[in-house]
Structure formats: C-alpha cells, structure tokens
C-alpha angles and dihedrals in degrees: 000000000000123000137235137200105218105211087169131011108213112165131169128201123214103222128329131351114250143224093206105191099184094152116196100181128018098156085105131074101197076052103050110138115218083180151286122262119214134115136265096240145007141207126194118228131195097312129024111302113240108211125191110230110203130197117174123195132201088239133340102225114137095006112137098183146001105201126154129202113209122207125202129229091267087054088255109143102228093203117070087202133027110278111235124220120210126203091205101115092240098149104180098049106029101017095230107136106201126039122238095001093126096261127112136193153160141179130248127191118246119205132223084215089057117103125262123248148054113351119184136207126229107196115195129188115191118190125211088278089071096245120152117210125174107239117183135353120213126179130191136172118262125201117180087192096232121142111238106253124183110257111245118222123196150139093064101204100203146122125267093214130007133174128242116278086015104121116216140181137229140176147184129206117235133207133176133173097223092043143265093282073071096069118103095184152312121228143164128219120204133203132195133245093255091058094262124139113235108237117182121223087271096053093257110154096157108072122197130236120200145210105186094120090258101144092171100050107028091000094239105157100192124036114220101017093109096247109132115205145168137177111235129180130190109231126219121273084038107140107246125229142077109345123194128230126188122170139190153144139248124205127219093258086050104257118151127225130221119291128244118196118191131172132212128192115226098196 
C-alpha cells in the first residue's frame, strides 16, 4: 500500500454517521460483536482523508488481537497487512477514545487517487488460540472529489522493422490527472498488412499491455512507473509486410486517451 504523509486530516461525511451492526459470527461469545462504527460516505478534501474505523465487542476475554481489512470499489485491498485496531485509548494515533471500554479503533488514510465507489470492511477477531473469524462487514461510499480527466499516452519505445520468430518489445508512457489507480487499462490493436484487424479466437481485438515488473512475461521492468510494456513475436506463416499499431488508454470513467499509431516492416 502506498503510503501518505498527512500535513493536514480534513474529512467530510455524506449524512449521518452510522452505527452499521452486519454481524458475520456470533457463536462465540469472546467474539461477540455489539457493532461497527463508520459512515455511510466519504469525500476527500484537500489532503488524504483519515477515516476511524470501530468495532465493539461484548467483552474482550480471551481476544489476542481486532484488525480490518478495508477493499476498494475495483476489489483491491487497500492495506498490505491486516490493520490492527487497538482499544488503548490513544486518540491521536489510533483514534480509539477510552482506554480499556471493549472497543477498539484505528485510523487509516483515504486517497484522492483511490477509486469512487462503493469500499467494504472486512472486520476479524482472533482469540488466544490464534483463530481468525470474520466478524462484521461494514460498506460506505467514497468520493475522492477529482474531476475524471482522459489518460494521456506518449513516448512509444518500438522498432521500426523486425524478422519472423524474432521477439521484440514495445512500450507507451502513461499519464493521468487523477493518477495512475485511475487507469482502466492500456492496449494496442494491430492490423495486417493486408488492412485487417487481428481478432484472437475469443474475439479479443484490444490487447493489454502491462506494468506490473514482469520482465519475463510483458517485459515491464518496473511496476508502478507508468510505463506500460509487452513482448510480441511474429510467428511463422505471418504475412510480411507493413503492420499496423495503435495504442491507447482508457480511464476508469471511460474516457479514452489519445491515440498513437506506429508501423513495423516485417520484411
């Protein structure tokens, strides 16, 4: 998970603040669930919203450990670890307000480059015997406040000419204004010589590139840089010739980005 320096925590609530109570296990009783405490929505605002996430239990005997883990709108889980919550009553780090009253908290840091929509929260208890229950679920509306702009490709990296069987590697720079989480995806489409468009056996005619730091695979050599990459070879019995490239981007809201059209000979 990234992370963010907070200068300043603004946050805004949409309505009313909510005691949510979706229990998911109750057979215990160290892991019985009074409820969870969110919103129902949240705005950015300026800087990175930091939101306070509850749980409170009916007791906490033979509890080891409260943690959450929290999932954007596009099923990406925004923690790398679980996020623990801590019933200490340490307000300005964790959130949590008294000291040893069966509810525990902490805060977590919302982007403005994290996607809209609708974010859950997946809310664990784990008792001295190390067992791990899911206890309550809880969802709320995020809106980082950005306003959708078209994604922007450039500085195609690729050969001008380059021989059946012989694999080669090409790439595209991508920019975007409300950041790269905002990209959808990048993808080339090819056409041969003769003017046809290539369509693969399941009807795929948008191909992906990648940068997720896979050289074997896309040949992206750094993940998260924004430069999208993939490996291609012409295979034998290919018509040679003049093929055609064009590459573009599409955002999260849809928007297209500009469009980049390259040729290679294959003599």
């Amino acid at each position: 998970m990234k992370k963010y320096i907070l200068i300043l925590i603004l946050f805004i609530f949409w309505g009313c603040q909510k005691d949510f109570n979706t229990v998911v296990d109750t057979q215990s009783a160290n892991f019985q669930v009074l409820k969870a405490t969110m919103a129902d929505s949240i705005s950015y605002k300026q800087t990175d919203s930091l939101i306070v996430v509850s749980l409170q239990l009916i007791s906490s005997s033979g509890i080891r450990s409260v943690s959450v883990n929290i999932i954007a709108s596009d099923l990406t889980q925004l923690n790398d670890s679980p996020l623990i919550l801590y019933d200490n009553g340490d307000i300005a780090d964790n959130g949590d307000t008294i000291k040893g009253d069966n509810v525990f908290s902490n805060k977590f840091p919302l982007s403005r480059y994290y996607p809209n929509g609708t974010y859950t929260v997946q809310y664990f208890v784990t008792d001295n015997s190390n067992n791990t229950q899911m206890t309550a679920v809880h969802s709320f509306i995020y809106n980082n406040l950005q306003t959708a702009v078209a994604p922007v490709i450039s500085n195609l990296f690729m050969v001008d000419t380059v021989a059946i069987g012989t694999s080669f590697t090409f790439s595209v720079k991508v920019t975007d204004g409300n950041g790269l989480s905002d990209i959808d995806s990048v993808y080339y489409i090819l056409y041969r010589p003769d003017g046809t468009l290539i369509v693969n056996a399941q009807g795929i005619s948008k191909f992906p590139l990648s940068d997720n730091g896979d050289t074997d695979v896309s040949g992206d050599v750094t993940a998260g840089d924004g430069i999208y990459t993939m490996k291609l070879t012409f295979p034998s019995g290919q018509p040679t010739g003049l093929w055609k490239f064009k590459f573009a981007a599409v955002s999260r809201e849809g928007l297209e980005s500009n469009i980049i059209t390259h040729n290679v000979v294959v003599p």
